[in-house]
C-alpha positions as CSV (number, residue, x, y, z in Angstrom):
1,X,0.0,0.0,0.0
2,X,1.2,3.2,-0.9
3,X,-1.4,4.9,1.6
4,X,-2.6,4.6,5.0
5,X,-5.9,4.2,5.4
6,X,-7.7,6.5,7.1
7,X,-9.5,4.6,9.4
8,X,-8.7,1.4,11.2
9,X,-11.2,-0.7,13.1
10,X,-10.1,-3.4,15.0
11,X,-13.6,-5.5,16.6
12,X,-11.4,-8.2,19.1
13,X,-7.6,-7.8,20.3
14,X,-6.0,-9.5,23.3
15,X,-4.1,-6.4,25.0
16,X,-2.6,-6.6,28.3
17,X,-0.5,-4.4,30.6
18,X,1.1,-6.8,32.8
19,X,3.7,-8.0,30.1
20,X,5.2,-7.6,27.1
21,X,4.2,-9.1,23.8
22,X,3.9,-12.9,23.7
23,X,2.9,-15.7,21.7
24,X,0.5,-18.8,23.3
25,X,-1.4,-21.5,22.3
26,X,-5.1,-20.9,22.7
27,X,-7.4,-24.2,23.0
28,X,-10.0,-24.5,20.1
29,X,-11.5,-27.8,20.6
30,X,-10.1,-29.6,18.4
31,X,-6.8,-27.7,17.4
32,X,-4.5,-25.4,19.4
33,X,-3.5,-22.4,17.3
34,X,-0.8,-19.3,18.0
35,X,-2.4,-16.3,19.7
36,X,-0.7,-13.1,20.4
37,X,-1.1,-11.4,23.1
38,X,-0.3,-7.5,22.6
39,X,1.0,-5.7,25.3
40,X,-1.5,-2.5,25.0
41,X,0.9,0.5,26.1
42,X,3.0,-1.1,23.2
43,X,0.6,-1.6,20.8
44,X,-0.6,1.6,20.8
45,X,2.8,3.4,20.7
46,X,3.5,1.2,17.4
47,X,-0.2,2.9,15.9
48,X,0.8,6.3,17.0
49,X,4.3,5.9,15.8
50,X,3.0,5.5,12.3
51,X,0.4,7.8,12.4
52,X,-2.9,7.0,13.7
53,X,-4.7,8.7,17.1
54,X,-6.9,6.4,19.3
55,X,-10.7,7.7,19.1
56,X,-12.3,5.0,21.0
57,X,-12.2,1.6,22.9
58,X,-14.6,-1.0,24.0
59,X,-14.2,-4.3,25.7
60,X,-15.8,-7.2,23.8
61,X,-17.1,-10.0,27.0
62,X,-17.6,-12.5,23.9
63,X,-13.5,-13.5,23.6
64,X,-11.5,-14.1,26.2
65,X,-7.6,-15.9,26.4
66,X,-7.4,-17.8,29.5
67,X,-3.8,-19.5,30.0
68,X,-3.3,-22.1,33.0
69,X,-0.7,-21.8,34.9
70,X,-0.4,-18.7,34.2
71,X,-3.8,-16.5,35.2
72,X,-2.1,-13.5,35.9
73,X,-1.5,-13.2,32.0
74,X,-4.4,-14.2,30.6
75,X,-7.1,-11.9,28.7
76,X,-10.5,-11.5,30.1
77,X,-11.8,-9.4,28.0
78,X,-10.7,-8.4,24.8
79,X,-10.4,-4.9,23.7
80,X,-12.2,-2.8,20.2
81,X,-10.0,0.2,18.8
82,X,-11.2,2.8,16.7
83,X,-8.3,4.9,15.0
84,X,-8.0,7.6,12.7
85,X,-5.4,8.8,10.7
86,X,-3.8,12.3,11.6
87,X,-4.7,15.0,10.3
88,X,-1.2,15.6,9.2
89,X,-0.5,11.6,8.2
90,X,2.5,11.6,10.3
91,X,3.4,9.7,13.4
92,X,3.1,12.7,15.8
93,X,-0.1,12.2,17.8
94,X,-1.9,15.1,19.2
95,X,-3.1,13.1,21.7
C-alpha cells in the first residue's frame, strides 16, 4: 500500500498491561492455534508511531484468552479500537 488508510477498526484484540508481547497457544476444541497477546501500552505506541490517534475503545465480554498456569497473564476481555489517521498523516499524535 502506498497509503494509509484512514480509518482502522479493529472489533477483538488481546491487549494486556502486565507483560510484554507474547505468543500462546489458545485451545480451540479440536486444534490449538498461535495467539498473540499485545502488550497495550505497546501496541498503541506502534499505531501512534506510524500515524494513527486512538478515538475510541470497547471491551468485547464475547472473547476471552485464559492460560493455565499462568492466570495473571491471561485476557478477560478483549479490547475494540477505533483509529483515525492524523490530520497531518505523520506519526506525531496530538493526543
Amino acid at each position: 500500500m502506498n497509503k494509509l488508510p484512514k480509518h482502522v477498526l479493529i472489533s477483538r484484540i488481546p491487549l494486556q498491561d502486565k507483560t510484554e508481547t507474547f505468543v500462546t497457544l489458545q485451545n480451540g476444541g479440536g486444534t490449538f492455534y498461535p495467539q498473540y497477546v499485545f502488550n497495550r501500552n505497546s501496541f498503541l505506541k506502534e499505531m501512534r508511531e506510524i500515524g494513527y490517534e486512538l478515538i475510541d475503545e470497547w471491551s468485547s465480554l464475547f472473547d476471552k484468552c485464559l492460560i493455565p498456569f499462568h492466570r495473571d497473564k491471561s485476557v478477560y476481555a478483549y479490547t475494540g479500537l477505533y483509529f483515525r489517521i492524523n490530520e497531518d498523516g505523520k506519526g506525531n499524535s496530538k493526543r
